[in-house]
Structures are given as C-alpha cells and as structure tokens.
C-alpha positions, 0 to 999 in steps of 0.5 A: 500500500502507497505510504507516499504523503499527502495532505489531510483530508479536510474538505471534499476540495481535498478529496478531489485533489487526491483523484488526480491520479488513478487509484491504481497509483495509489497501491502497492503490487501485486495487491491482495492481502497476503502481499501487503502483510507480507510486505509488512513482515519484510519490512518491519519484522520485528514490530507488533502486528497482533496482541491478544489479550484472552480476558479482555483485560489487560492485567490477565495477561496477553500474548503478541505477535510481530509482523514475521510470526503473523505472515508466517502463521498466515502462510501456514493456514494458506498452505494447509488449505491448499492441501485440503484441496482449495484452489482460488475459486474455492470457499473456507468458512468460519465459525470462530469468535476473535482469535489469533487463529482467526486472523490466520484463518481470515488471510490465509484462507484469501491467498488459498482462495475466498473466505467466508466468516459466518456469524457464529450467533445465527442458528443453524439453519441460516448457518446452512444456508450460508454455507451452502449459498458460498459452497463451502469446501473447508470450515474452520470452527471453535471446539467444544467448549464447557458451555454449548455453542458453536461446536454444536452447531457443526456437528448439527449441520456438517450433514447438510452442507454437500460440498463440505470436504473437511472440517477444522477444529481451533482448540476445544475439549477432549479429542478432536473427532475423527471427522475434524481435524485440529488446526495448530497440528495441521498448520504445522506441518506446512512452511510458513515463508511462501505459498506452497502448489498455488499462484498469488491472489490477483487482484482482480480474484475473488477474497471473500463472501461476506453476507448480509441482511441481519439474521432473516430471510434468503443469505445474500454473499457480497463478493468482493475482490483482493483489489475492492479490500486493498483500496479501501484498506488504502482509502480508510487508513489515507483518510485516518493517516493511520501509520505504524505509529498507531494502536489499534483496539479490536473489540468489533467481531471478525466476521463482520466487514468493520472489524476485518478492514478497520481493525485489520487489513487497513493497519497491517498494511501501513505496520499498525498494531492491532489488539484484540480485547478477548475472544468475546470482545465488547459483547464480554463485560470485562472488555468493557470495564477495563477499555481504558486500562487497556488504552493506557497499557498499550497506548491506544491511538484510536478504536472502531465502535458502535453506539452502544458501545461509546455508551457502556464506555460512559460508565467505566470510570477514567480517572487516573487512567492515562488515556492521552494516546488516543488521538479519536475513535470510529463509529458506524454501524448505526446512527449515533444521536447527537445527544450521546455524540456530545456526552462522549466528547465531552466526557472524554476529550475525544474526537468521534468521526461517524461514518457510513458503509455497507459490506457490498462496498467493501466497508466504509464508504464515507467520513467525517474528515479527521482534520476538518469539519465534523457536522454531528449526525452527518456521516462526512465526506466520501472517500477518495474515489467513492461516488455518493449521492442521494436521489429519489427514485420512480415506481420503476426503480430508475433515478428521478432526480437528485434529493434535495437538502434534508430529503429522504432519499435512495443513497447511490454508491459508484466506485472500486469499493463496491462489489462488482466494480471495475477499477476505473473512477466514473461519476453518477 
C-alpha cells in the first residue's frame, strides 16, 4: 500500500485533489492481502502486528505477535488449505469468535482462495444456508467448549452442507473427532515463508463472501475482490493517516466487514498494531470495564465502535487512567444521536468521526474528515474515489432526480469499493 504523503483530508476540495491520479497509483503490487502483510513482515519484522489479550483485560495477561510470526502463521493456514484441496475459486468458512487463529484463518484462507466468516450467533439453519449459498469446501470452527455453542452447531449441520470436504477444529475439549481435524497440528506441518502448489491472489480474484441482511430471510454473499479490500484498506487508513505509529483496539467481531478492514487489513498494511480485547470482545463485560486500562497499557491511538458501545464506555470510570494516546475513535454501524455524540466528547476529550458503509462496498464508504469539519449526525465526506449521492427514485426503480437538502432519499454508491466494480473512477 502507497505510504507516499499527502495532505489531510479536510474538505471534499481535498478529496478531489487526491483523484488526480488513478487509484491504481495509489497501491502497492501485486495487491491482495497476503502481499501487503507480507510486505509488512519484510519490512518491519520485528514490530507488533497482533496482541491478544484472552480476558479482555489487560492485567490477565496477553500474548503478541510481530509482523514475521503473523505472515508466517498466515502462510501456514494458506498452505494447509491448499492441501485440503482449495484452489482460488474455492470457499473456507468460519465459525470462530476473535482469535489469533482467526486472523490466520481470515488471510490465509484469501491467498488459498475466498473466505467466508459466518456469524457464529445465527442458528443453524441460516448457518446452512450460508454455507451452502458460498459452497463451502473447508470450515474452520471453535471446539467444544464447557458451555454449548458453536461446536454444536457443526456437528448439527456438517450433514447438510454437500460440498463440505473437511472440517477444522481451533482448540476445544477432549479429542478432536475423527471427522475434524485440529488446526495448530495441521498448520504445522506446512512452511510458513511462501505459498506452497498455488499462484498469488490477483487482484482482480475473488477474497471473500461476506453476507448480509441481519439474521432473516434468503443469505445474500457480497463478493468482493483482493483489489475492492486493498483500496479501501488504502482509502480508510489515507483518510485516518493511520501509520505504524498507531494502536489499534479490536473489540468489533471478525466476521463482520468493520472489524476485518478497520481493525485489520487497513493497519497491517501501513505496520499498525492491532489488539484484540478477548475472544468475546465488547459483547464480554470485562472488555468493557477495563477499555481504558487497556488504552493506557498499550497506548491506544484510536478504536472502531458502535453506539452502544461509546455508551457502556460512559460508565467505566477514567480517572487516573492515562488515556492521552488516543488521538479519536470510529463509529458506524448505526446512527449515533447527537445527544450521546456530545456526552462522549465531552466526557472524554475525544474526537468521534461517524461514518457510513455497507459490506457490498467493501466497508466504509464515507467520513467525517479527521482534520476538518465534523457536522454531528452527518456521516462526512466520501472517500477518495467513492461516488455518493442521494436521489429519489420512480415506481420503476430508475433515478428521478437528485434529493434535495434534508430529503429522504435512495443513497447511490459508484466506485472500486463496491462489489462488482471495475477499477476505473466514473461519476453518477
């Protein structure tokens, strides 16, 4: 990913300013994920790439990983699933809450082919669904546990998924099955310093599906490409001048698009560091009662969220935490009333920028500029390349007129983030 430097995106002035040049400019070859954190590992070997804090709580303990040991944990996944048998075109789900093995999972499974993460919390049968929808050769899933949860869910539904060749077990109790095989045994009979018996991801292939529309109804795969990942990567960490001088806190899970870009692809592409806050994340309350603890031990720059996290945060006492490293925090997913907006600046001393996305355009389409006017309940300005408008639409579908200020209307996205798009910048 291109580190050349530029100025801050403070207007859309700004933004327009950076298209002069094509996106292609913009990013490092060959583009896909594996190649920008392989670029990273040889660069800066040695940095932290990944923390794992199991609690959520930095004083339980933690477990880190620099660039090299992530790369090449990446590359071990990539060729145990090659020799699984998947090829480029070929679908690794996964059932897995936020673990490193997740993330080794997630990327190697991109190189060898197209990941699927699959929300662990969906019953089976829209599990099935997915899963059959991608057409699913390899899942990768969490073993039993004390308490019944995704492991379950498997052994219900390994039947039902006719393409299902082979099932991967990350930890558990007791034996792993005859049926499954156990990831840490599988990974280590593969090298980690290159990819094994396959060509590099292009980027024009096919990374990952990630599906849509919440918990009902027919799943729907948004089928994104190495190049739609690596430009928003580029995009969303340009607009945030995110470099290696930040940490992240990944509390978000990682079968959602947010987590996997913002907390993701984006920093390993430019040597960030991300933490992980326990396997849970701000759905574990120990994540949440010791955030700023974690801010301090780490010095946290900035943090991805949804309101109710910014809320719960609210009522985790501050005082003698140091908490000055975080430059601003990220929120999507939902609107965020400018009631809460204003309680939280004014609580914390933090810069929000809101911001809006969707996984058919990759995951963050627009927001509010780091450096220049932040309009409260507005999700900001495009991002570099991203066409935007809102219009009205006829009984037909097709575009009447623009909206007018303050209308409701039909948002319009255009450009190499969205799903399907080519790479070439054209206005609605």
């Amino acid at each position: 990913m291109s580190t050349s430097a530029h100025a801050p995106l403070r207007t859309l002035e700004d933004v327009e300013a950076l298209e002069q040049l094509p996106i292609e400019s913009r990013l490092e070859q060959p583009i896909s994920s594996h190649a920008a954190i392989a670029r990273q590992a040889e660069a800066t070997p040695d940095a932290p790439a990944l923390t794992f804090v199991p609690t959520g709580d930095a004083a339980d303990g933690e477990t880190r990983y620099d660039y090299a040991t992530l790369y090449r944990r990446i590359t071990q996944a990539a060729n145990a699933f090659i020799g699984l048998g998947v090829g480029r075109t070929d679908v690794v789900s996964y059932l897995l809450p936020n673990l490193p093995e997740t993330h080794f999972t997630l990327w190697g499974a991109e190189a060898a082919g197209i990941v699927n993460p699959v929300n662990p919390f969906l019953e089976v049968d829209h599990m099935v669904g997915i899963l059959n929808a991608a057409g699913t050769v390899v899942l990768v899933a969490l073993g039993r546990q004390e308490q019944p949860g995704i492991w379950e869910k498997v052994e219900a539904l390994r039947d039902r998924v006719p393409t299902l060749r082979a099932v991967v077990r990350v930890g558990g109790n007791g034996p792993c099955p005859p049926w499954a095989l156990d990831f840490d045994a599988l990974l280590s009979q593969q090298p980690g310093d290159a990819l094994v018996g396959t060509a590099p991801p292009q980027g024009e292939d096919v990374s990952s599906y990630f599906h849509t529309g919440g918990t009902t109804g027919t799943p729907k795969l948004a089928r994104r490409t190495h190049f739609n990942e690596a430009a928003n990567a580029w995009a969303v960490s340009t607009a945030l001048s995110m470099g290696p001088q930040d940490t992240l806190l990944c509390g978000l899970p990682l079968f959602h698009s947010n987590a996997m870009l913002i907390t993701g692809l984006a920093p390993f592409s430019v040597g960030a560091h991300v933490v992980m806050l326990s396997s849970a994340g701000y759905r574990d309350a120990r994540t949440i009662g010791g955030f700023w603890r974690s801010v301090a031990r780490y010095k946290a720059t900035l943090f991805s969220s949804v309101p109710t996290v910014l809320s719960a945060l609210l009522n985790v006492p501050r005082e003698g935490v140091d908490v000055s490293s975080l430059r601003f925090a990220v929120c999507g997913a939902a609107p965020l009333s400018i009631e809460l907006f204003n309680r939280f600046e004014a609580a914390t001393g933090l810069k929000l920028l809101e911001g809006y996305g969707m996984t058919e355009a990759t995951c963050v389409s627009s927001l509010n500029p780091r450096d220049g006017h932040r309009a409260i309940g507005s999700i900001g300005l495009r991002l570099p390349y991203q066409q935007m408008k809102v219009v009205q639409l006829g009984a037909d579908g097709h575009v009447q007129r623009d909206a007018a200020v303050d209308e409701i209307g039909t948002i319009l996205l255009r450009g190499p983030y969205v799903v399907g798009a080519g790479r070439k910048l054209t206005h609605l």
